[in-house]
GUKOLMAR-269628 format. One record per residue: x, y, z of N, C-alpha, C in turn. Coordinates in steps of 0.05 Angstrom, whole numbers, padded with zeros to 5 digits, always signed. Layout:
N
XYZXYZXYZ ...
This chain:
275
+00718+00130+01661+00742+00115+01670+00759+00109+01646 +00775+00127+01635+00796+00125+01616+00816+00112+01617 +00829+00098+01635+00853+00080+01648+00831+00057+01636 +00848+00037+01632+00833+00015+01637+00835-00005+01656 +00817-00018+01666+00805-00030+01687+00821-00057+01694 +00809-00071+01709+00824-00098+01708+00802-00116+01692 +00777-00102+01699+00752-00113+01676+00754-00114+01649 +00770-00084+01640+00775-00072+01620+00795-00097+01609 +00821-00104+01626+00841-00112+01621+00840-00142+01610 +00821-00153+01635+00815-00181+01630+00795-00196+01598 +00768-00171+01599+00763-00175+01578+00780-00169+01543 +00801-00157+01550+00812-00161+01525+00841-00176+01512 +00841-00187+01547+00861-00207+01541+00849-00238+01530 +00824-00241+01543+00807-00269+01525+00801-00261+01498 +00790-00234+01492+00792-00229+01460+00811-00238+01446 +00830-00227+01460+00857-00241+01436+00862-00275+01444 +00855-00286+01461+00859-00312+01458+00831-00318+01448 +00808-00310+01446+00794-00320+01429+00779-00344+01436 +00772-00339+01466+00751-00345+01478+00738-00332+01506 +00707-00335+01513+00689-00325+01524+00699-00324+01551 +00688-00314+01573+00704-00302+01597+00683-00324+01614 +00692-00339+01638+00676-00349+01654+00681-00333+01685 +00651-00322+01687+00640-00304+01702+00633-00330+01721 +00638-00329+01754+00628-00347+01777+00624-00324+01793 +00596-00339+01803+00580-00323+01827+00579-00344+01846 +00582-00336+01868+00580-00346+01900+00578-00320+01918 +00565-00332+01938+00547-00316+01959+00574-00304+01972 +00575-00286+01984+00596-00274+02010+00587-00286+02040 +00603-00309+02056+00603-00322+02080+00583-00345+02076 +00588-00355+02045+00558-00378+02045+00576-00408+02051 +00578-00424+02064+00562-00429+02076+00575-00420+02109 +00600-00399+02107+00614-00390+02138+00631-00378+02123 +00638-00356+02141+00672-00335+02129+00699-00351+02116 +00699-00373+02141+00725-00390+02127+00722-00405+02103 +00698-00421+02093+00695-00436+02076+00692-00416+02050 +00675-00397+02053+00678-00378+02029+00705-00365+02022 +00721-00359+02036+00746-00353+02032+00756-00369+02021 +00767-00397+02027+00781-00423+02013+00763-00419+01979 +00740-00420+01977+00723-00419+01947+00738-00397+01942 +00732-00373+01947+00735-00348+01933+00770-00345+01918 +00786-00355+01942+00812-00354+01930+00823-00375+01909 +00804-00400+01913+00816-00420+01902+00803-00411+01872 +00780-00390+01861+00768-00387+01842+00787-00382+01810 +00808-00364+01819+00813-00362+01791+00829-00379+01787 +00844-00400+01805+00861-00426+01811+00847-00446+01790 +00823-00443+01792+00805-00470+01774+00787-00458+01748 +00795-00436+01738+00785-00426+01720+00773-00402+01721 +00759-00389+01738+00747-00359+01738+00755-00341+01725 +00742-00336+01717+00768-00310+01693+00760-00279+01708 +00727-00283+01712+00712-00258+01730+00699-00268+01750 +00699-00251+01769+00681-00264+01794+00657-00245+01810 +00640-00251+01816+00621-00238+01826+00613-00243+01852 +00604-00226+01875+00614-00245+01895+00587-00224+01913 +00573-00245+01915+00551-00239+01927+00540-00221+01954 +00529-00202+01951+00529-00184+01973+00501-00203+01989 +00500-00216+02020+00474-00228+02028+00456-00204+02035 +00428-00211+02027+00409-00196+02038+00384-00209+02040 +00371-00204+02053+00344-00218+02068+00320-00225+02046 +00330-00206+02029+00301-00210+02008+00315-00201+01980 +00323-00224+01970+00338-00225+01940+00313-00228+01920 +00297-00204+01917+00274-00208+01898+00280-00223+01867 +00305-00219+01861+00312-00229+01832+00326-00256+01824 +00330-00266+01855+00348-00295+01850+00324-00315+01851 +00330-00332+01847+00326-00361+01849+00330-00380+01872 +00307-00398+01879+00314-00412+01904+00341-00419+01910 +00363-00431+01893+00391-00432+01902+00408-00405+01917 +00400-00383+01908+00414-00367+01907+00405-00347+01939 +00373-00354+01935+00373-00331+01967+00368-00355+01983 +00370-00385+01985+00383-00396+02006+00411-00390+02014 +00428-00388+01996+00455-00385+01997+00452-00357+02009 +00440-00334+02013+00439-00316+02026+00435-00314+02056 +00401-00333+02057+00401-00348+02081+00424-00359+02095 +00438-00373+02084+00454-00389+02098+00476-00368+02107 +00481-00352+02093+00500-00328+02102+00498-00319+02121 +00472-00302+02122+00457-00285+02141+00456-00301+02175 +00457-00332+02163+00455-00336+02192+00474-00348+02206 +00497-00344+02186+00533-00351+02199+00538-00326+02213 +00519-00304+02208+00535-00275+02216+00544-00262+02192 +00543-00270+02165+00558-00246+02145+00547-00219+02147 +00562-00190+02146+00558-00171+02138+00566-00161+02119 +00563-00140+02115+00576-00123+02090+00607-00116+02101 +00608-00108+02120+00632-00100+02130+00650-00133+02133 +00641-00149+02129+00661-00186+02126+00659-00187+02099 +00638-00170+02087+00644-00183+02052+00664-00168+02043 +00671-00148+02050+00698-00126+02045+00713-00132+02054 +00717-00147+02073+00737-00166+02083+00748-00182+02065 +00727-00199+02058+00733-00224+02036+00757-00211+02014 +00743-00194+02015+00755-00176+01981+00780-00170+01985 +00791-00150+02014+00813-00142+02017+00828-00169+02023 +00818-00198+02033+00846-00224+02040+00838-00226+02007 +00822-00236+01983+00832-00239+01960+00847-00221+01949 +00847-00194+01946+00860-00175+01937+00894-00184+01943 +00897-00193+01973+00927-00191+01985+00941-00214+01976 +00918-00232+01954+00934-00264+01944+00927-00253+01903 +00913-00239+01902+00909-00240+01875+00901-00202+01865 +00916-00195+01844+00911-00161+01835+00903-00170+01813 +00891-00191+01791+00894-00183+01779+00870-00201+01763 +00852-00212+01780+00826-00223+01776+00798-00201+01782 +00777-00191+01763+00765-00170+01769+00744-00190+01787 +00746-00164+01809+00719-00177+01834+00699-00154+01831 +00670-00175+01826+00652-00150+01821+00626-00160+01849 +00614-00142+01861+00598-00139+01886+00561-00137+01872 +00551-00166+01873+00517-00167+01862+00507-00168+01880 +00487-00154+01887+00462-00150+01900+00447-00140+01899 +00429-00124+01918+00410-00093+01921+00427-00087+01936 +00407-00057+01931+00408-00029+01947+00416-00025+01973 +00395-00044+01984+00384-00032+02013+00412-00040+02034 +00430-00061+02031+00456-00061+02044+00476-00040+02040 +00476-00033+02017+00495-00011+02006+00479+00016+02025 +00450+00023+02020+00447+00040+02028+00450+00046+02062 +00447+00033+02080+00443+00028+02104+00479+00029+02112 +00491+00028+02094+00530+00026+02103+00538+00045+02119 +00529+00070+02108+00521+00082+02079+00534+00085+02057 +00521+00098+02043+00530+00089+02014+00557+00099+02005 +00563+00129+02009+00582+00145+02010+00611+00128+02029 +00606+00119+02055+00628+00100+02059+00628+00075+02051 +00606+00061+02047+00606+00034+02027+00623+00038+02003 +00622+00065+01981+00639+00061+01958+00665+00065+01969 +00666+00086+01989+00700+00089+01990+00707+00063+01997 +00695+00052+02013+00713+00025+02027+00716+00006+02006 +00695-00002+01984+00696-00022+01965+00722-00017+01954 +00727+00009+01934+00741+00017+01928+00772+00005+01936 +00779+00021+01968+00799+00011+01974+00808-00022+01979 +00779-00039+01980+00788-00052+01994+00794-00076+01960 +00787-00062+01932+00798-00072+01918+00771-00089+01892 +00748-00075+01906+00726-00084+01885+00720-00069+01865 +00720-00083+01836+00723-00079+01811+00695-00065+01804 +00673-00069+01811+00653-00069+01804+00633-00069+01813 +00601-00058+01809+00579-00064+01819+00558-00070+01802 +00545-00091+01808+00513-00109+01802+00495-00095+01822 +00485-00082+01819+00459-00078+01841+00433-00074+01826 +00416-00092+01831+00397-00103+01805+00376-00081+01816 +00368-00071+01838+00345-00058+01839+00348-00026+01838 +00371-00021+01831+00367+00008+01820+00375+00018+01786 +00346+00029+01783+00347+00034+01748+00351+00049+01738 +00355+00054+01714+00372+00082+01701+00361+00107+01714 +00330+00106+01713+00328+00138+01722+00330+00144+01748 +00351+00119+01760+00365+00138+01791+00391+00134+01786 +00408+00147+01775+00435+00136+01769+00453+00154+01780 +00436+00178+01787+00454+00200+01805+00450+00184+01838 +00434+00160+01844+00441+00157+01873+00463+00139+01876 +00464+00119+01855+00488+00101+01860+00504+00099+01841 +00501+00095+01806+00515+00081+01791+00530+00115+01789 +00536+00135+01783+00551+00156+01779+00558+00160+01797 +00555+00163+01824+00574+00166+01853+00601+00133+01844 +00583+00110+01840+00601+00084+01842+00621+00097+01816 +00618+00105+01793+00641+00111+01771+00654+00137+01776 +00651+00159+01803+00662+00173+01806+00686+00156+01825 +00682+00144+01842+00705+00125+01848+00716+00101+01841 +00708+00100+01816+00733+00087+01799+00715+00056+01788 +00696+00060+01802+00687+00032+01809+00664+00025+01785 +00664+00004+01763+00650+00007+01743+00620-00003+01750 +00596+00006+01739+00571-00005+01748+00555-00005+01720 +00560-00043+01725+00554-00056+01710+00512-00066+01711 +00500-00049+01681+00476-00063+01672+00465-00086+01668 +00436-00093+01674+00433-00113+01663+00407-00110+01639 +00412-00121+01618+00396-00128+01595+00375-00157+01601 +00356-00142+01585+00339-00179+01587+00320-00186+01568 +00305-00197+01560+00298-00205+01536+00278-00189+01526 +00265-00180+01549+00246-00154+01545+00252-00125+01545 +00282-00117+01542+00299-00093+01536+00296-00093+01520 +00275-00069+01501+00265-00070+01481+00286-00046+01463 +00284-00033+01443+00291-00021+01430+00295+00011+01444 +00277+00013+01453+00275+00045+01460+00284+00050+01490 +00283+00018+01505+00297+00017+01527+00323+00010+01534 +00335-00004+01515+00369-00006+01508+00385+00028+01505 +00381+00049+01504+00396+00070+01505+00393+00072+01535 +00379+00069+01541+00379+00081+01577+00393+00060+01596 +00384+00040+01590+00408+00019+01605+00441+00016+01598 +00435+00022+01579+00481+00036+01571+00482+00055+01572 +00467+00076+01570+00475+00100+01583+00501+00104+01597 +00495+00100+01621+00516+00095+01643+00532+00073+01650 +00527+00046+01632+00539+00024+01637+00568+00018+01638 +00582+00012+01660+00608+00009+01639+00621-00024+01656 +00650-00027+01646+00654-00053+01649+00640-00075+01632 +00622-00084+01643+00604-00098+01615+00586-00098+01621 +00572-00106+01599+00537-00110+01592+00529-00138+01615 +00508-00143+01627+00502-00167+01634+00485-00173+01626 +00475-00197+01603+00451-00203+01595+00433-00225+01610 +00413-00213+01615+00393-00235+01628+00379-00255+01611 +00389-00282+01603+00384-00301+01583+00351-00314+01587 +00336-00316+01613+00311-00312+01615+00304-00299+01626 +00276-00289+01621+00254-00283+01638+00245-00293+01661 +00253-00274+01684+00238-00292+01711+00265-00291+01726 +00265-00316+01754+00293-00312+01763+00316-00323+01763 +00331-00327+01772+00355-00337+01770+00358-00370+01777 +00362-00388+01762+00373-00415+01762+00350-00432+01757 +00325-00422+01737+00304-00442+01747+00283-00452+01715 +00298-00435+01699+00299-00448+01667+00334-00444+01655 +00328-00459+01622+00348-00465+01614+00347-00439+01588 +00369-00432+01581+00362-00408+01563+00367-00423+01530 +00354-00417+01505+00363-00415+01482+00383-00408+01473 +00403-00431+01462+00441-00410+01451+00417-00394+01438 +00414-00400+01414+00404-00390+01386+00390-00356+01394 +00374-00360+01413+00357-00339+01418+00378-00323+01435 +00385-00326+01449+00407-00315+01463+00433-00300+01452 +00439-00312+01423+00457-00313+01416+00448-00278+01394 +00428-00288+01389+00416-00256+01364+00412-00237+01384 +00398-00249+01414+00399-00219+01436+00436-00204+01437 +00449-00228+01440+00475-00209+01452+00482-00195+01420 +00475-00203+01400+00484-00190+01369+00467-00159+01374 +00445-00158+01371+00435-00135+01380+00446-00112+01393 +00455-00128+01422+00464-00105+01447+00494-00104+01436 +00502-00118+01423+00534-00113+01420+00528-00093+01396 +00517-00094+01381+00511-00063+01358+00509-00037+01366 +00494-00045+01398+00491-00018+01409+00517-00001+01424 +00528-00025+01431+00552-00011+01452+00585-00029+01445 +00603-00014+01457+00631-00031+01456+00638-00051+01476 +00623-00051+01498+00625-00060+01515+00624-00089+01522 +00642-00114+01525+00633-00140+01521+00606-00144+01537 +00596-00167+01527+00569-00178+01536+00575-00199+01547 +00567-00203+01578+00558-00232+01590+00545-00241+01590 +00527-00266+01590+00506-00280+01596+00500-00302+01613 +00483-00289+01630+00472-00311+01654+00444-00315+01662 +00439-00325+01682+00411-00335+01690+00408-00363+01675 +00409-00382+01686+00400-00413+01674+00424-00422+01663 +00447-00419+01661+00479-00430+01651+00482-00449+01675 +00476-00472+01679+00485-00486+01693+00506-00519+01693 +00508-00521+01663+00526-00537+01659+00542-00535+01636 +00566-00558+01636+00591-00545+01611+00582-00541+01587 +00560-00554+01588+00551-00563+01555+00535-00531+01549 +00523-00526+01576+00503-00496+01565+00521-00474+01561 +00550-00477+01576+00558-00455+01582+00577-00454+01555 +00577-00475+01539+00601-00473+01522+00579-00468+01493 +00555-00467+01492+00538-00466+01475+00535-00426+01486 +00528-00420+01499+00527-00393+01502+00557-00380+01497 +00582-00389+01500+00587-00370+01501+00608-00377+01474 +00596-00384+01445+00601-00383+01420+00591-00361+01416 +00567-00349+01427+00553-00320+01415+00556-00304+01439 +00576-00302+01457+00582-00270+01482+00617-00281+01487 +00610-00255+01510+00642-00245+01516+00640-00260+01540 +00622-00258+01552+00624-00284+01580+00602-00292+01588 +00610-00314+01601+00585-00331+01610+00593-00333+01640 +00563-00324+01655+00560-00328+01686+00546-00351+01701 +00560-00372+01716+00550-00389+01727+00540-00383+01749 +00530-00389+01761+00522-00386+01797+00506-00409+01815 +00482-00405+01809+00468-00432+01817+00481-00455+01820 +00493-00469+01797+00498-00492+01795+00518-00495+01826 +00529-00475+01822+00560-00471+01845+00544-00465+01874 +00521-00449+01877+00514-00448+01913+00505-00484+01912 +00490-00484+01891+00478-00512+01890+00500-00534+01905 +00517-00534+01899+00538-00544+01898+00554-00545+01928 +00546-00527+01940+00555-00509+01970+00534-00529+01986 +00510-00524+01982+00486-00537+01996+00492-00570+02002 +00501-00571+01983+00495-00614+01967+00516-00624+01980 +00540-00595+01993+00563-00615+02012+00562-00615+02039 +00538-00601+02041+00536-00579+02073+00525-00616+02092 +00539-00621+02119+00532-00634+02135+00501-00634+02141 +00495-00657+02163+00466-00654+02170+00461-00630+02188 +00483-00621+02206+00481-00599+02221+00481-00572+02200 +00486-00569+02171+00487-00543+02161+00510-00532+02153 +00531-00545+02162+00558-00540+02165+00573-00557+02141 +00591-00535+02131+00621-00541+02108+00633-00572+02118 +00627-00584+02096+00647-00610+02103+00672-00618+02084 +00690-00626+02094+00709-00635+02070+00713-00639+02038 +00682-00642+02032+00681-00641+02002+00674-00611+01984 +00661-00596+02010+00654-00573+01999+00666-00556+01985 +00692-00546+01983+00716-00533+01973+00719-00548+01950 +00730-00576+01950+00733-00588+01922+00712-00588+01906 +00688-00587+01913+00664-00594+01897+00663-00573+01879 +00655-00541+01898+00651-00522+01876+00674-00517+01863 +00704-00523+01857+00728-00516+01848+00733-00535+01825 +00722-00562+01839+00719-00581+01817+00697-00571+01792 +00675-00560+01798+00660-00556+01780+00661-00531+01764 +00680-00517+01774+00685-00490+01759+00716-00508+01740 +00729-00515+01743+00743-00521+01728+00723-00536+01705 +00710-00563+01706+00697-00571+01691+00685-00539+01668 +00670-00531+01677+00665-00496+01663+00684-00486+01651 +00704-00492+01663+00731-00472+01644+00731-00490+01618 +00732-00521+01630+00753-00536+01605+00734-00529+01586 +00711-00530+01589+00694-00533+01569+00687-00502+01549 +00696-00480+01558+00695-00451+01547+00727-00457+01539 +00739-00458+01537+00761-00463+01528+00768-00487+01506 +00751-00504+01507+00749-00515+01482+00729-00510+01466 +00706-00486+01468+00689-00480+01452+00701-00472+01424 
């Protein structure tokens, strides 16, 4: 992908201002289609610089209790894949110029199928793909079909990406590196700047590619301590967390829910912005 990207674009417009990129993850239809919409658009409104936007699936082997409830809760508003492409094409028609990247597994992509899953992403304006359960040595099923249509498919690194296993995970990587700051899953320890900070020195030797870091970033203070040593920092947890803690006794979006996670992503910005 020789053009450059909006990933491409975004990450080198914070280079020159000379601070770290705040990456927000939220589920696709968590906690209903309309309430995720109001979040998703209001995202780069309150600071998002990148966004990641959760594909639901029944069995999120790599997240964290926040994260495959917020799937749950999708799954049982009715979200599909074909409404999360939705999402993408009403943000696309309010915003060109915020990169939207699509995290999940396989098994929804594959079941689309896959071949019309990329065209449609594609068109409907997604930057990118996270799909954590397929690994380098299948890269002819998804990540090289996803970069033949334009679409960057983004790695993840983790603390046990050892030496001899860092060429094979950039191999094919492009857009950026994602570093996994712990071991284990998503939202349920706190990571080391310091240790964190010599992992992303490492992977940035290996490749040109900026480096994110997520898993356990859940407040301003962690996120502005990580991202003195990367190119961005990804929140998530804190934000479904956040979805849940406004949800009525019936389950349901209530009036605070929209301000809450918008409120708390701004808090995230101010604080990477004065790092």
């Amino acid at each position: 992908m020789a053009t450059p990207t909006r990933i491409d674009r975004r990450f080198a417009a914070l280079k020159r201002e000379g601070r770290a990129a705040l990456v927000t993850f939220v589920t696709a239809g968590d906690p209903d289609m309309e309430t995720s919409a109001k979040i998703l658009l209001g995202l780069p409104g309150a600071g998002a610089d990148v966004i990641e936007l959760g594909m639901p699936f029944s069995d999120p082997m790599a997240d964290g209790p926040a994260i495959q409830a917020s799937s749950q809760r999708a799954l049982k508003s009715g979200q599909t894949m074909r409404k999360t492409l939705d999402l993408v094409r009403r943000f696309r028609a309010r915003d060109q110029d915020t990169p939207l990247i699509l995290m999940g597994y396989y098994n929804p992509i594959y079941v689309y199928p896959k071949e019309r899953f990329l065209a449609d992403a594609r068109a409907a304006g997604v930057d990118g793909l996270i799909v954590v359960d397929v690994p380098p040595e299948a890269d002819d099923e998804l990540c090289l079909p996803a970069m033949a249509e334009g679409i960057a498919f983004i790695r993840l690194a983790t603390p046990t990406t050892d030496a001899k296993r860092l060429p094979a995970v950039l191999a094919n990587t492009s857009g950026f590196v994602y570093y996994v700051s712990i071991t284990g899953i998503t939202g349920t320890a706190a990571p080391d700047a310091a240790a964190v900070h010599a992992q992303v020195k490492r992977i940035k030797a290996a490749t040109i590619l900026p480096v994110a870091v997520g898993f356990g970033v859940n407040t301003p203070e962690q996120a502005k301590a990580i991202s003195k040593g990367a190119d961005g920092v990804v929140v998530g947890s804190t934000l479904v967390n956040a979805i849940r803690d406004t949800l009525g006794a019936n389950g349901k979006a209530t009036g605070e829910t929209v301000p809450r996670v918008l409120g708390l992503v701004e808090k995230l910005a101010s604080g990477l912005k004065a790092a």
